[in-house]
C-alpha positions in Angstrom: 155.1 110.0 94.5 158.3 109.3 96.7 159.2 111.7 99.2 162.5 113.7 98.1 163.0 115.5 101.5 162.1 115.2 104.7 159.6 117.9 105.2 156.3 118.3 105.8 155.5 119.5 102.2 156.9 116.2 100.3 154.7 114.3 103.2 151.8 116.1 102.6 152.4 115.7 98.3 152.8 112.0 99.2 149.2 111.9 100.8 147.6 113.9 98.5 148.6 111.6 96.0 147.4 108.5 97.4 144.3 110.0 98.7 143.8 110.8 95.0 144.7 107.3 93.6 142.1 105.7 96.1 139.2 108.3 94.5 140.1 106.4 91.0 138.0 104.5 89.3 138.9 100.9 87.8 138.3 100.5 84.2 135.5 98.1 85.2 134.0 100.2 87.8 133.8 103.1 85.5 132.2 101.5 82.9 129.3 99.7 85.0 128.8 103.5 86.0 128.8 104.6 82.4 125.9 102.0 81.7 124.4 102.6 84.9 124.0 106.6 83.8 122.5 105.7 80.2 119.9 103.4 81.7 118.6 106.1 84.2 118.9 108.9 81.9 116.7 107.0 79.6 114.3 106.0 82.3 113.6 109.5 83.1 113.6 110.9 80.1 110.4 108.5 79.6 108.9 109.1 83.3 109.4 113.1 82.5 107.6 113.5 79.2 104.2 113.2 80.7 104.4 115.8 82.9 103.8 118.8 80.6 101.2 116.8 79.2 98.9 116.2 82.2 96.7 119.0 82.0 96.0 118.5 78.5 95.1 114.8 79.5 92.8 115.5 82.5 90.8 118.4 80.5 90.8 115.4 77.7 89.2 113.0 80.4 87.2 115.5 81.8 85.6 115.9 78.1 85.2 112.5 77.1 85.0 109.9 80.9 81.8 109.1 82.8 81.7 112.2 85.1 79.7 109.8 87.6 82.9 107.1 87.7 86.3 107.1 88.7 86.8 110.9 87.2 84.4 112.2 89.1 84.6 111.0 92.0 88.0 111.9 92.1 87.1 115.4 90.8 84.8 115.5 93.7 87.4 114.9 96.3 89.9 117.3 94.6 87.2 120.5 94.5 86.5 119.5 98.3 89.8 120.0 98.9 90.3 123.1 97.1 87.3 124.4 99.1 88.6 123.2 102.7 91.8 125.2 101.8 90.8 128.5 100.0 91.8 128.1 96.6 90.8 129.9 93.8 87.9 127.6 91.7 90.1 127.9 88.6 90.5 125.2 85.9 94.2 125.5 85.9 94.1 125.6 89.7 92.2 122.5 89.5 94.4 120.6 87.2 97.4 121.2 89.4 95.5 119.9 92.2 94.2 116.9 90.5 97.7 116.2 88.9 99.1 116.3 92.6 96.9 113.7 94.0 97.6 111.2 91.4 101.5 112.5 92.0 101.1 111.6 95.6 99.7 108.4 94.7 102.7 107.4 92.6 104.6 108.0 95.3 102.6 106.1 97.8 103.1 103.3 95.9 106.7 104.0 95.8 106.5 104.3 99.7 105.4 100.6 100.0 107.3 98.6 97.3 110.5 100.1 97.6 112.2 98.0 100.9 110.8 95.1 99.1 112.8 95.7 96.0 115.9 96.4 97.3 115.4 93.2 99.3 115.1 91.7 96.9 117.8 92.8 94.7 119.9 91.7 97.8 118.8 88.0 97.2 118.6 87.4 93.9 121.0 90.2 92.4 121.0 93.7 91.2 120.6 92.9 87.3 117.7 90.6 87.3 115.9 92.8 89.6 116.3 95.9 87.6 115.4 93.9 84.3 112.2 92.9 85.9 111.2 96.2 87.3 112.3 97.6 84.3 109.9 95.6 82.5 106.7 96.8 85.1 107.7 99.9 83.9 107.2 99.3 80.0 103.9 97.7 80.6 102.9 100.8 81.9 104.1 102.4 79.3 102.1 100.2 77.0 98.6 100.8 79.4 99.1 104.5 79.1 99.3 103.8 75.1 95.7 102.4 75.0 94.1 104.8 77.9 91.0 105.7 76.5 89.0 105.6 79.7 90.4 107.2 82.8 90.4 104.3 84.9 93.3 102.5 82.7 95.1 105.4 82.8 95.0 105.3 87.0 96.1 101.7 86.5 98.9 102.2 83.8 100.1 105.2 86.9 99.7 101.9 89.5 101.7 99.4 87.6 104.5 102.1 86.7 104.1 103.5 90.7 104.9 99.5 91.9 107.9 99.5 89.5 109.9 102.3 89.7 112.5 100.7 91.6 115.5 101.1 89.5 116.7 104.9 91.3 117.2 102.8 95.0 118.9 99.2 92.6 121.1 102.3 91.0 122.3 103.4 94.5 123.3 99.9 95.9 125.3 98.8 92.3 127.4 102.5 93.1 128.0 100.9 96.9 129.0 97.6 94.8 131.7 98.6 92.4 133.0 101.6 94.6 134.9 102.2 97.7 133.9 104.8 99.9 136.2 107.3 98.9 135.2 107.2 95.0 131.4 106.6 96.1 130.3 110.1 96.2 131.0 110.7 92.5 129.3 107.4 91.5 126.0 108.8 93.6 126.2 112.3 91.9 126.6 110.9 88.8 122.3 109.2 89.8 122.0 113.0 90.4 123.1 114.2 87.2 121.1 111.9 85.6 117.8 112.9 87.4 118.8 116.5 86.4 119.4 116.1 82.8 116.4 114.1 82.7 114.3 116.3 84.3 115.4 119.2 81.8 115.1 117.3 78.6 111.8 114.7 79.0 109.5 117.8 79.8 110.8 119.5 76.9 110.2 116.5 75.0 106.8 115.9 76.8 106.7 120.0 75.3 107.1 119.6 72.0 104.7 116.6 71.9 102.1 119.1 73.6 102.1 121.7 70.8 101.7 118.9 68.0 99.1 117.6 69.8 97.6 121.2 70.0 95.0 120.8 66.9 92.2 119.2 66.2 93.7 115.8 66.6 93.7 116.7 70.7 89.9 116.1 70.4 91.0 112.3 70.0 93.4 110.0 72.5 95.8 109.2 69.2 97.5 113.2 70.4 98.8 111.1 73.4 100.0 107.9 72.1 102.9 109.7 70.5 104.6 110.6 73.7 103.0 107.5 75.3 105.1 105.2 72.8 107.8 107.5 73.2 108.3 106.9 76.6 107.7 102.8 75.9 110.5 103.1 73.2 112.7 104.5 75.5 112.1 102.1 78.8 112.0 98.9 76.1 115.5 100.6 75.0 116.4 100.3 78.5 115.8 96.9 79.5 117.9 96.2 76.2 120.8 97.9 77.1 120.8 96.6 81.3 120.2 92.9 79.7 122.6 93.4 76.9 125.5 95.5 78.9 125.0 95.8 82.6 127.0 93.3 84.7 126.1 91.9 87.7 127.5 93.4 91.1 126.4 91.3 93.8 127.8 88.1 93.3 126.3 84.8 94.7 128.3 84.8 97.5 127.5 88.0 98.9 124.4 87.9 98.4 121.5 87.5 101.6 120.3 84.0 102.1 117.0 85.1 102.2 114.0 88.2 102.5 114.3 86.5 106.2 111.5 84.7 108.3 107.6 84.8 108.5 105.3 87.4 108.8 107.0 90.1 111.3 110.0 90.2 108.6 107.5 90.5 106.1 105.5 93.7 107.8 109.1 95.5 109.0 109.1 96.1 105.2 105.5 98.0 105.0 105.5 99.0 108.8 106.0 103.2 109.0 106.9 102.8 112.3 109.4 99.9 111.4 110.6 101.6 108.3 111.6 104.7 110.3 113.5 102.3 113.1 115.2 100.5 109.9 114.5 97.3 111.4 114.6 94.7 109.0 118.7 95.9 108.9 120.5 93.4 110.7 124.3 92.6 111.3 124.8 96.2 112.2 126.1 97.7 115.6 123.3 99.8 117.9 125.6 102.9 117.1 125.4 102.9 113.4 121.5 102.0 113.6 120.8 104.9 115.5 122.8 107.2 112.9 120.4 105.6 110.3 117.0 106.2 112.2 118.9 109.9 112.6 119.6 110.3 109.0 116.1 108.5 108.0 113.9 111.3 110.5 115.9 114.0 108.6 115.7 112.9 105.4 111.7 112.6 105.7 111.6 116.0 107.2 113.8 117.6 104.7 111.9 116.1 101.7 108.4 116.9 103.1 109.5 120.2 103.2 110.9 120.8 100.1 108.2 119.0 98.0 105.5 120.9 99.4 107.5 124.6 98.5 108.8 123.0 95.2 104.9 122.2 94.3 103.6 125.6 95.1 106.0 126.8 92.9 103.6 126.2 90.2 100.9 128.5 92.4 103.2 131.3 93.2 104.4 131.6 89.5 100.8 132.4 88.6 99.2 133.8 90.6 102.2 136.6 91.7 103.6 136.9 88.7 101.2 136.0 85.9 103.5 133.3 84.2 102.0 131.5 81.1 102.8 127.7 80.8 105.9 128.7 78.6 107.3 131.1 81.4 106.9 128.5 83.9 108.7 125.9 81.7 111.6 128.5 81.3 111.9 128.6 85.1 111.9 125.1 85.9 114.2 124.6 82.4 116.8 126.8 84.9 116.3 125.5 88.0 117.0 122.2 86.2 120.4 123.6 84.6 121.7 124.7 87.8 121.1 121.2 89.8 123.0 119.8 87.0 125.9 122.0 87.1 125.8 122.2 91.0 126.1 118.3 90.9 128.2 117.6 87.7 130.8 120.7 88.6 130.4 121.1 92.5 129.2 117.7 94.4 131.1 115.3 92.5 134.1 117.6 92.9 134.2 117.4 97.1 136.3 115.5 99.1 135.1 112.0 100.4 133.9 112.3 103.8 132.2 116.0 103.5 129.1 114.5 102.6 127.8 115.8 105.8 129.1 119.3 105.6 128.0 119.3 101.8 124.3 118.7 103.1 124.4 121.0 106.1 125.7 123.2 103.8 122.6 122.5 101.2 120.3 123.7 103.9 121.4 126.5 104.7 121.6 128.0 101.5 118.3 126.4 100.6 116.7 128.8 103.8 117.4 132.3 102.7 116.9 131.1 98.9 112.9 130.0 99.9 112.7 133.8 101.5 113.6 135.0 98.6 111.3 133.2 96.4 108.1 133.0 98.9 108.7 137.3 99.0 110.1 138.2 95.7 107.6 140.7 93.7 110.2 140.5 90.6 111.2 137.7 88.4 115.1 138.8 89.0 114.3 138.4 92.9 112.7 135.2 92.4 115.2 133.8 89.8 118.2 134.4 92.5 116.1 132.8 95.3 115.5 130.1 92.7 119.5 129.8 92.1 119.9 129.3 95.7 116.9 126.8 95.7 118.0 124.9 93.3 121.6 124.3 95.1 120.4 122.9 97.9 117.9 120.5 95.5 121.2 119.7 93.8 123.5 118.8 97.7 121.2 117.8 99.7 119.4 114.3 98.4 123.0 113.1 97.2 125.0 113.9 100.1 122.5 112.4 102.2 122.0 109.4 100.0 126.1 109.0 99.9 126.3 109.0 103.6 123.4 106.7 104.1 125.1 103.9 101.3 128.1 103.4 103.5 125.7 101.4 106.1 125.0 97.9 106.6 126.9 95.3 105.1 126.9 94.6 101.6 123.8 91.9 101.2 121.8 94.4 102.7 123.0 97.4 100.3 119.8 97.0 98.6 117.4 97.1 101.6 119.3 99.8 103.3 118.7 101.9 99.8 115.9 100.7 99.7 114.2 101.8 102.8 115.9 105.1 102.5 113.5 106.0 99.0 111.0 104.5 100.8 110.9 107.3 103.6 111.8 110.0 100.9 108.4 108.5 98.5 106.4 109.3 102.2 107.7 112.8 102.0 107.0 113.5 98.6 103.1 111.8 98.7 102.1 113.7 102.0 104.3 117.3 101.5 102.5 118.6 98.4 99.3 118.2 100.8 100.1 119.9 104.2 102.4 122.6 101.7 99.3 123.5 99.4 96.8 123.9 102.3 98.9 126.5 103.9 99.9 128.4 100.8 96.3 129.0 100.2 95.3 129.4 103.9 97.9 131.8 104.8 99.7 133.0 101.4 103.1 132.5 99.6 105.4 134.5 102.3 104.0 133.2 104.9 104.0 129.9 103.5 108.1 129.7 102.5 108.8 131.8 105.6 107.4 129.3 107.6 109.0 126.3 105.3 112.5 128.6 105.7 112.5 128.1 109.2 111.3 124.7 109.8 114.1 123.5 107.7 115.9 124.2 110.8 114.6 121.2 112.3 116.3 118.5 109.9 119.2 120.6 109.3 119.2 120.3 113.4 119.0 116.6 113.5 121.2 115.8 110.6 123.9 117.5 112.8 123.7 114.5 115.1 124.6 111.9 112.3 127.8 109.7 112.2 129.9 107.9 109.5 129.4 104.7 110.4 132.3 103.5 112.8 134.3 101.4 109.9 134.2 104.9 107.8 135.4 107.0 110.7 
């Protein structure tokens, strides 16, 4: 747009309008994004579908495994735990627990393998990578098709845990084909994705439940539907990345190497290492320190939200009764407003806010866990939820927009990479520590406490700086 007079309205119009060409996607671009959404929508529709399921397969293993093997060893730890904390001896208590320690394990193994495959995908391309991981994933898939015994189903959960690295590859192909002013769209379009597949696979995983509800459930055969299901979809997927999805890293810009010997090796698996981000070289002091920053808030944030979300499933029945079907509407809308939140509100804010965007996350995210850890009526604890399920649907992608724009771009991958890593951590220890206080000191107390704790990443985040080439 030319400037007609010499004003400060036509120079404003003139910036607004280049600022807006610069948030504009190539043709190219846009369609790498396009594929990019249809592979992870189809990924988690797949991962999601077992998780309305899991109770009926772990009162299915309970009936048919060796009580003295891996089953029941496992359901000795579980009931040991329940005891050291004061739950209720329930079966559906029990279930939840059990499903949560093999949910923490999942993402224990996502905790270690993570770093690696970003690095890797830093070396030897985005594509291939995500093809082979992709391919871990449908032999999982084809393990939990044939999981008669317990045991294979732990190891179809092992293979899939070491696989799932496609979310952090996702992240580095947006820092590939966009520029920092268009990135935060291409980020919330990963969000949308987890959102819609988080609302459709467990309705899937739903339906499969209730044709699996006769006397067919007796048998494994009521699982292998949804089993191939999900195996359908993730072979679908490597079809369409193999087929469709272009390569974003070209040779040239890609890292030499993992790097050298052992100590590269362990800053990979090293806690203490991964925290420092100190297999990320080439970048300035300043902008290191941001990431350790934005890494120790990240982790904090997440622990604390994937302990409350968890003991959402405790506080929906013991305080207000809720059957499975009741607590399947409320996640169904918790899931509907992180989409729209993301699809109509985060993908809608001007580059650069992602800061203020996640600030502003948390603090809605506080008064909405009062709410919920006090409400005594399902319209109380359906507003809390609305404000709960903003922040789920700022926070993680604001954070993960900011956190893109570091290091250079051979080491998009390991950067990404190292960021799930520390979010897995969060999400295999926070169920834990949340559960043990719910039940030690209640559900107010509980998301009171969770309330105000989130003060201390929102704290820290405050301290976090664009890296100095994005100031």
């Amino acid at each position: 747009m030319k400037r007609v007079v010499g004003d400060d309205g036509g120079s404003k119009a003139t910036t607004a309008q280049t600022d807006s060409d610069k948030q504009k996607l190539s043709a190219e671009s846009r369609r790498t994004l396009t594929i990019l959404f249809l592979s992870l929508l189809l990924d988690l529709l797949g991962f999601t579908v077992i998780l309305p399921l899991m109770p009926s397969l772990l009162e299915y293993y309970g009936r048919n495994d060796d009580q003295n093997g891996l089953f029941g060893r496992l359901l000795t730890t579980v009931d040991s735990f329940r005891d050291f904390v004061g739950a209720p001896q329930t079966q559906k208590f029990n279930i939840v627990l059990f499903g949560g320690l093999i949910g923490s394990l999942f993402s224990f193994l996502q905790f270690l393998v993570s770093p690696m495959i970003g690095s890797l995908s830093d070396v030897y391309g985005r594509r291939a990578v995500m093809i082979t991981t992709m391919i871990g994933v449908v032999l999982s898939y084809v393990l939990w098709a044939v999981s008669y015994s317990f045991p294979v189903f732990i190891l179809a959960r092992i293979v899939g845990g070491m696989s799932k690295g496609n979310v952090g590859i996702s992240a580095a192909i947006v820092t590939d084909v966009t520029t920092p002013a268009q990135r935060s769209k291409g980020i919330a379009a990963i969000g949308i994705a987890f959102s819609l597949g988080f609302l459709f696979g467990p309705t899937a995983g739903a339906l499969f439940s209730i044709l699996g509800s006769t006397s067919e459930a007796q048998t494994y055969s009521a699982f292998q539907y949804p089993a191939l299901f999900s195996l359908v979809l993730a072979a679908g997927d490597v079809l369409l990345i193999y087929v469709l999805l272009p390569e974003t890293l070209p040779v040239q810009r890609r890292a030499k190497s993992l790097g050298h010997g052992f100590k590269a090796s362990l800053q990979l698996i090293n806690p203490v290492s991964l925290f420092r981000f100190d297999a990320v070289s080439k970048i300035t002091s300043e902008d290191r320190k941001n990431l350790q920053v934005m890494g120790v808030a990240y982790f904090l944030y997440l622990l604390l939200f994937s302990g409350l979300e968890y003991s959402l499933t405790f506080l929906c029945h013991q305080v207000f009764n809720y059957t499975s079907i009741q607590q399947g509407r409320m996640f169904l809308f918790i899931g509907v407003v992180m989409a729209l939140v993301q699809g109509g509100y985060v993908r809608r804010r001007a580059p650069g806010s992602e800061k203020q965007t996640a600030l502003q996350g948390m603090l809605v995210l506080m008064p909405g866990m009062l709410m919920v850890g006090r409400a005594a009526s399902s319209p109380v604890l359906y507003l809390g939820l609305a404000l709960f399920s903003f922040g789920a649907g700022t926070v993680v992608s604001s954070m993960t927009t900011l956190t893109s724009e570091f290091g250079q771009g051979d080491q998009k991958g390991k950067v990404m990479g190292i960021f799930r890593s520390l979010g897995a951590l969060s999400r295999a220890l926070g169920p834990t520590i949340a559960c043990a206080v719910y039940w030690r000191y209640g559900a107010e107390i509980c998301y009171s406490f969770g309330a105000m704790l989130l003060l201390v990443p929102l704290f820290i985040f405050s301290f976090v700086e664009r890296p100095s080439g994005h100031r």
